[in-house]
N, C-alpha and C positions, 0 to 999 in steps of 0.2 A: 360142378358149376352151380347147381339148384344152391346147395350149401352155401356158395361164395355169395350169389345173391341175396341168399336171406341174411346174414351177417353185415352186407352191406347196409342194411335198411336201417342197423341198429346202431349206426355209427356214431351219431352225436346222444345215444341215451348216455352214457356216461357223463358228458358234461354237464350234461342238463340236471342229472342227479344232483352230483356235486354243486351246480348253483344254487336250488332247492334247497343243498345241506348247510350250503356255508350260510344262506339268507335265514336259514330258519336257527343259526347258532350265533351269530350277529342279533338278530330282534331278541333271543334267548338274554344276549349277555346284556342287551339294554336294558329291558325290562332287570336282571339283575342287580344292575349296575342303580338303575332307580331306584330300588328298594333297598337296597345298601345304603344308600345315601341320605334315606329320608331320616327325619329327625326319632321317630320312634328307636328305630334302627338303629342309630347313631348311638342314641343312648344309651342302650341297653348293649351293646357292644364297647363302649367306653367303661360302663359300670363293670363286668366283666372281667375288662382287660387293668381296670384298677383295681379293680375285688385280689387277681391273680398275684398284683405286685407289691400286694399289703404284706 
């Protein structure tokens, strides 16, 4: 019973993780997504992807 107790207490750690992880890999892909996007970026992945199909 001691056991049953303790394990109870721990009951919503796991979601709580998980919200944590998905929050912190959601602002991850913004910030990603920003910087993909920006005009340096752009460029220099354009020039790249035309350098490859010359």
């Amino acid at each position: 019973m001691v056991r049953r107790r303790r394990l109870a207490g721990d009951a919503g750690m796991n979601t709580a993780e998980y919200a944590v992880g998905t929050l912190a890999a959601v602002a991850f892909a913004g910030v990603l997504l920003k910087v993909v996007t920006s005009t340096g970026v752009f460029r220099a992945l354009t020039g790249v992807i035309e350098g490859a199909l010359r």
